[in-house]
C-alpha positions as CSV (number, residue, x, y, z in Angstrom):
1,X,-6.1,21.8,-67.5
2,X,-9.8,21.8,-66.0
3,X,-10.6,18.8,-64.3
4,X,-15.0,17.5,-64.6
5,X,-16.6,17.4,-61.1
6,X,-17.1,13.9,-62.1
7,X,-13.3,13.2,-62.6
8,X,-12.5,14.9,-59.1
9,X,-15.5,13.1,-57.5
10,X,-14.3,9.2,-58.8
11,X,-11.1,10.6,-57.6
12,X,-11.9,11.5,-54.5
13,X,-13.7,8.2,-53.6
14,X,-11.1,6.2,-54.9
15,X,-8.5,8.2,-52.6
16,X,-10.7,8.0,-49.6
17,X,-12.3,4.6,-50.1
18,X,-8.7,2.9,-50.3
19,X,-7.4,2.9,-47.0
20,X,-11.6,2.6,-45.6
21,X,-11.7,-0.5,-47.8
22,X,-8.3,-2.1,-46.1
23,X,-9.3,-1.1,-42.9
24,X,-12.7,-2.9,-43.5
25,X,-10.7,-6.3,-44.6
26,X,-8.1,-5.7,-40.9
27,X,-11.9,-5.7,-39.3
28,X,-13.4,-8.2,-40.5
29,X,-10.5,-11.0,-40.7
30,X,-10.8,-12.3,-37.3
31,X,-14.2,-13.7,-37.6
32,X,-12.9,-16.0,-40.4
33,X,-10.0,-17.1,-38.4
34,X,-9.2,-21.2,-37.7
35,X,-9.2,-22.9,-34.2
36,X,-6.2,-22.2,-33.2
37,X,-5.7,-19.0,-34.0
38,X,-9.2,-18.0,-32.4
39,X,-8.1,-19.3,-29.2
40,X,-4.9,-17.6,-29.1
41,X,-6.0,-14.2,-28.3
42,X,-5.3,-14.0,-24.6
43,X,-7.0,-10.8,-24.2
44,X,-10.5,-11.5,-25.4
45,X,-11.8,-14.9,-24.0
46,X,-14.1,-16.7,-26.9
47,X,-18.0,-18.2,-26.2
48,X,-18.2,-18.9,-29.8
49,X,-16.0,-18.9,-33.2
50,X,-16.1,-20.1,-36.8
51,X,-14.6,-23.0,-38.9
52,X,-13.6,-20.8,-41.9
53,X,-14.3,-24.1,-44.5
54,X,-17.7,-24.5,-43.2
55,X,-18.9,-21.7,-41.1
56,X,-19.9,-23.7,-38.2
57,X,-20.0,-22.3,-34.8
58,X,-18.0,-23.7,-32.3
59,X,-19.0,-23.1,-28.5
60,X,-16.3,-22.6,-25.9
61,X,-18.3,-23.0,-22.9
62,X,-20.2,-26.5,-22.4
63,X,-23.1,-24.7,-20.0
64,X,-24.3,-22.5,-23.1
65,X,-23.7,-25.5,-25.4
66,X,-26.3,-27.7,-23.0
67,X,-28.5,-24.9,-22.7
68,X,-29.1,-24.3,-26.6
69,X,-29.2,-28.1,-27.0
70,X,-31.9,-28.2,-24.4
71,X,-33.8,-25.2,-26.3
72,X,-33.3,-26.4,-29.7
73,X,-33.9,-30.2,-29.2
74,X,-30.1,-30.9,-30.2
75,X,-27.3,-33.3,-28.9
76,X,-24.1,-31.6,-27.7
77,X,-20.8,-32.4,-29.7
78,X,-17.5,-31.9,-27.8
79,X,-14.2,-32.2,-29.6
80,X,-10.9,-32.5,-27.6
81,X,-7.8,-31.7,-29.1
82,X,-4.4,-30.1,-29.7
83,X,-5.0,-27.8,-32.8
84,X,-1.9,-26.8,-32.9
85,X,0.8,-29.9,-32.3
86,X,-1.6,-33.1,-32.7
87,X,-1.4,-34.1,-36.1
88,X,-4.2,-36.7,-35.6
89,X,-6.2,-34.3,-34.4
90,X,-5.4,-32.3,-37.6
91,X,-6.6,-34.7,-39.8
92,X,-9.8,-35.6,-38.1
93,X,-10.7,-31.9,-38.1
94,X,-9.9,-31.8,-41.8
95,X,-11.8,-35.2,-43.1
96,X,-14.4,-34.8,-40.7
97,X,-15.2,-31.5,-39.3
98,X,-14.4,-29.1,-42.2
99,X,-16.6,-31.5,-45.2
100,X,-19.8,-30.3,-46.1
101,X,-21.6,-33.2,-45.2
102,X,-20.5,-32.9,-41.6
103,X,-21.7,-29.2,-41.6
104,X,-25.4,-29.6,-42.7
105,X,-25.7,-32.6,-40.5
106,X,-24.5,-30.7,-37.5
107,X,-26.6,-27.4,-38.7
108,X,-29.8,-30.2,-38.1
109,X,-28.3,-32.4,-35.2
110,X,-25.6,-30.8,-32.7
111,X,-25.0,-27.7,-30.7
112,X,-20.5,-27.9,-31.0
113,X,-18.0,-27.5,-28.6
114,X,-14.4,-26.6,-29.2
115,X,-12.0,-27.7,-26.3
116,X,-8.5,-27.2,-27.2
117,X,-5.4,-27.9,-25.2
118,X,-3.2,-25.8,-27.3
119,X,0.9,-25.4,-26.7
120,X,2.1,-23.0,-29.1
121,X,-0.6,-20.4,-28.6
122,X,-1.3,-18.8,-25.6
123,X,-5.1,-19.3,-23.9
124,X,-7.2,-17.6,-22.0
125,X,-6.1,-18.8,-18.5
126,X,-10.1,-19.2,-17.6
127,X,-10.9,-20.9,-20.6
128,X,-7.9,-23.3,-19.3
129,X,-8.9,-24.2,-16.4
130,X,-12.5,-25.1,-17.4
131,X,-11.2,-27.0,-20.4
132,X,-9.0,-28.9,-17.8
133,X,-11.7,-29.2,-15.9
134,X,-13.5,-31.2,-18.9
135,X,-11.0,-33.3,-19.6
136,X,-11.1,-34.4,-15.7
137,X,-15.1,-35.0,-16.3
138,X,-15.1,-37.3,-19.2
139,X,-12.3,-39.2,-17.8
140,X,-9.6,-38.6,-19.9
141,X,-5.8,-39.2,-19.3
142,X,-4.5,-36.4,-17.1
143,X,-1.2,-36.8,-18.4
144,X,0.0,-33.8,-21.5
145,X,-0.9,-35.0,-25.0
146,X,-2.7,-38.4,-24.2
147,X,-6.7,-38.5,-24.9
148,X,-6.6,-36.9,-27.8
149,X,-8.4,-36.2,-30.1
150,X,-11.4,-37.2,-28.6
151,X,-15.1,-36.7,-29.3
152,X,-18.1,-36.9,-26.6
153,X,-21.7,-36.7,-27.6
154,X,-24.1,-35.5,-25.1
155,X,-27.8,-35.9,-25.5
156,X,-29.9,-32.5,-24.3
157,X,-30.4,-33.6,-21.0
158,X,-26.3,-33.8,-20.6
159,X,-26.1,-37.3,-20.8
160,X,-23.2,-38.8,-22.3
161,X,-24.2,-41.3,-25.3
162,X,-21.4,-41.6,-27.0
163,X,-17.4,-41.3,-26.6
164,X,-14.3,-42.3,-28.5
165,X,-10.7,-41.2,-28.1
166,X,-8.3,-41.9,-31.1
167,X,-9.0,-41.5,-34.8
168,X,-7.9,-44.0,-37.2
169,X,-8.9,-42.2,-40.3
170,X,-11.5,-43.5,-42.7
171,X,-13.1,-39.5,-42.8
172,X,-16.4,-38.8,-42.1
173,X,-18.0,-42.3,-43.3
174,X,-16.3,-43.4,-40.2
175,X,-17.5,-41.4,-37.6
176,X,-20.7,-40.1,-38.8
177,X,-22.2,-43.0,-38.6
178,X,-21.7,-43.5,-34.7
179,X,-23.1,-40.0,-34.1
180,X,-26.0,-40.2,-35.4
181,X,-26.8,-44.1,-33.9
182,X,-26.5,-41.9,-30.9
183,X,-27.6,-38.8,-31.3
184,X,-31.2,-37.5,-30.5
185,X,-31.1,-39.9,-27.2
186,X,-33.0,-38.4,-24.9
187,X,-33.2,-39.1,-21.2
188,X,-36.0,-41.3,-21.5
189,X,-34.2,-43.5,-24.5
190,X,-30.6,-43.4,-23.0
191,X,-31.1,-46.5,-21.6
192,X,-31.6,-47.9,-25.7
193,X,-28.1,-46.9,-26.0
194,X,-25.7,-49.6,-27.7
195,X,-23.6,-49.3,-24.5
196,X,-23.3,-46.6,-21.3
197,X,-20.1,-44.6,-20.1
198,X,-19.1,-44.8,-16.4
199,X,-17.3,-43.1,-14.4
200,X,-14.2,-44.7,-13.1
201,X,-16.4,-44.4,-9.3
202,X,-19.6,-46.2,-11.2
203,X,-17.3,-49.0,-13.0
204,X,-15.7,-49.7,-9.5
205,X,-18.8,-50.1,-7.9
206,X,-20.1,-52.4,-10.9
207,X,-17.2,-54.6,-10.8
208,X,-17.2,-55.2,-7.2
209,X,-20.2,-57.4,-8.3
210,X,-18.5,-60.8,-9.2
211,X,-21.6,-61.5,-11.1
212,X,-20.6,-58.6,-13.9
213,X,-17.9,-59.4,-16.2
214,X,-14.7,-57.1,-16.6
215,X,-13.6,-57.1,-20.2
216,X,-9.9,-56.0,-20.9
217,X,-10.0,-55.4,-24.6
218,X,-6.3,-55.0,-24.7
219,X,-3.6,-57.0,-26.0
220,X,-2.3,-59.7,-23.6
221,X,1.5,-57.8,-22.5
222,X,-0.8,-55.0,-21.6
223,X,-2.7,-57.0,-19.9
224,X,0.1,-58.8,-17.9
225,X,1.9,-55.4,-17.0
226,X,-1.6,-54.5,-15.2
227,X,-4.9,-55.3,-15.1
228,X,-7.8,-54.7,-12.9
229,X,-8.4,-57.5,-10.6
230,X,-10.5,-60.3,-11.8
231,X,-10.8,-58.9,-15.7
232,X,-11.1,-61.3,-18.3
233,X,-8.9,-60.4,-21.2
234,X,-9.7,-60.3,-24.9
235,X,-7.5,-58.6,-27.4
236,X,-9.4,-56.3,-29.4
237,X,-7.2,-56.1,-32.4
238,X,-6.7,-60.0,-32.6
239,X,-8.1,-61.7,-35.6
240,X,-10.2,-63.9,-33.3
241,X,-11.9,-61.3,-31.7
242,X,-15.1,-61.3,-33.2
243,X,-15.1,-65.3,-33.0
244,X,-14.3,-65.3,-29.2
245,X,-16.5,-62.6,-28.5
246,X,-19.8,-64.3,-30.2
247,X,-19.3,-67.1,-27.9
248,X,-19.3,-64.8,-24.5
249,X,-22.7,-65.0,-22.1
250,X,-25.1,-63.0,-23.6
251,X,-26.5,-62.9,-20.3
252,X,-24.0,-61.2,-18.5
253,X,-23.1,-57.5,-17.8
254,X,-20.3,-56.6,-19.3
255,X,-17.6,-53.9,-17.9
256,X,-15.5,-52.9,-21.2
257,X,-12.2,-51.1,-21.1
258,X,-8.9,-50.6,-22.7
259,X,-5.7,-48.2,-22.2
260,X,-7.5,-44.9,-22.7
261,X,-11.1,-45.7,-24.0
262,X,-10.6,-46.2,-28.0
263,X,-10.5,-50.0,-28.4
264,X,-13.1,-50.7,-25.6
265,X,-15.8,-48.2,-27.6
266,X,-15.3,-50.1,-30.6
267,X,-15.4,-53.4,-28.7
268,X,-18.8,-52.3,-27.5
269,X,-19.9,-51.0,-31.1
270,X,-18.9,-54.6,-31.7
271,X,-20.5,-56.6,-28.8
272,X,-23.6,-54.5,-29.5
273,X,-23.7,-55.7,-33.0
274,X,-23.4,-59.5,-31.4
275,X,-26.7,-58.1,-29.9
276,X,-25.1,-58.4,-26.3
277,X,-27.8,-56.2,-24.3
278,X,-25.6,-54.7,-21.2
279,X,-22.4,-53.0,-22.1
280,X,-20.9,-50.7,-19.8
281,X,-17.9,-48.7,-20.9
282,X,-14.9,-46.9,-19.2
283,X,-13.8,-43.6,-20.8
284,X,-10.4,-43.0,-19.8
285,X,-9.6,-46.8,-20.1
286,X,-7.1,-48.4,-17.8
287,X,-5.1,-45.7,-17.3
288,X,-7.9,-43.7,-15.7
289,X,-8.4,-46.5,-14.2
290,X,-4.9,-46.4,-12.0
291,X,-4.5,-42.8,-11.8
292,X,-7.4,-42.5,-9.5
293,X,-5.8,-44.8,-7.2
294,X,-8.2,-48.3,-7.9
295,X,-6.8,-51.4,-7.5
296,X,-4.2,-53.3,-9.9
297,X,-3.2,-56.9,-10.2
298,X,-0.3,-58.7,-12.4
């Protein structure tokens, strides 16, 4: 039986353009991969990848985040977290990070940073270390799976403006709202900030001054197993907080910390609200606050 030529070309093609078509898919698949498995390729250390829900870039390195920030007139977003064992981490990504909302707010707003501290996936050892190295910076705990997940906003000249470990749900109406109070705070309006991070070095030298007050935020058996000497405790989640905390000195400078730094930002959003006009805040909380060897009292 005689076969058309254009029976034996369609033929051909679909012969040939089979395996060319697979082989297309097997190429192009890790560019829509998630977090964690982005990261996991020890042989190929990442500057950038893709959420695959929203297409957002996600920076690995926080010197080329700062530098496009700077171009681009953008704050920096950095997300800590364990993509692949901390299920709050999980969910923040998912009712925050992957909506649409989030994504064309950030396309306007933020140059992103991923730093994972994944366990199940190996990591580029370099990418390790410097995400290590991060963690040590913003003053989180040092100790495996504590501080996360938690976000940092930078403004674009590397100023940190904003920064909150834990995530209590409540999705994107939740957090967006704090990012963008804080985002677009150049170095000139830093200062106009609702409240500024220390480091645990710049918190010690402010609360050498007996003049400044130290706020615990945390409940009062925390308090009584430790506290920095001379802080003033008032429990954050107690009903009466709001009450107690309208009738502090407005006048005063207040030093605001908790365990690990997510009841003492929400203190401050809170105080700030009271319209108290100098809040300091210690990222890291407490904890920080004793692994660097500063002084405890009971």
């Amino acid at each position: 039986m005689k076969h058309s030529p254009i029976a034996a070309l369609i033929f051909t093609t679909l012969l040939v353009g089979g395996p060319l078509a697979a082989e297309v898919q097997r190429s192009e698949s890790p560019a829509t991969t998630g977090m964690a498995a982005a990261s996991a390729d020890p042989q190929t250390p990442l500057t950038a990848h893709q959420f695959p829900t929203t297409g957002l870039t996600w920076l690995t390195g926080l010197q080329q985040a700062q530098a496009r920030a700077k171009a681009e007139g953008k704050s920096v977003l950095l997300f800590f977290h364990g993509s692949d064992w901390c299920p709050t981490c999980a969910e923040m990504q998912r009712q925050v990070f992957d909506s649409p909302a989030f994504a064309q707010y950030a396309r306007q707003s933020l140059v992103l940073v991923d730093v994972d501290f994944p366990e199940k996936h190996k990591q580029d050892e370099e990418l390790r270390r410097a995400n290590v190295a991060l963690k040590a910076r913003f003053n989180l705990s040092p100790e495996p799976g504590e501080g996360f997940p938690t976000i940092v906003l930078l403004n674009d000249a590397g100023e940190t403006v904003f920064q909150e470990t834990g995530y209590a749900g409540g999705g994107l109406a939740e957090v967006l709202p704090k990012l963008q109070r804080h985002a677009g705070a150049g170095a000139s309006t830093a200062a106009s900030a609702a409240f500024k991070n220390l480091s645990i070095d710049e918190f010690a030298q402010m609360a050498a001054d007996k003049r400044n007050v130290i706020l615990d935020v945390r409940t009062p058996e925390e308090f009584s197993a430790g506290h920095i000497p001379g802080a003033v405790n008032l429990d954050y989640n107690a009903p009466d907080f709001q009450k107690k905390a309208a009738a502090l000195d407005k006048s005063k400078t207040y030093l605001v910390h908790c365990a690990t730094g997510g009841r003492s930002v929400r203190a401050c959003e809170k105080l700030s609200h009271l319209d108290f006009p100098n809040l300091y805040n210690l990222p890291g909380g407490f904890k920080a606050w004793a692994k660097a060897g500063k002084p405890v009292e009971k």
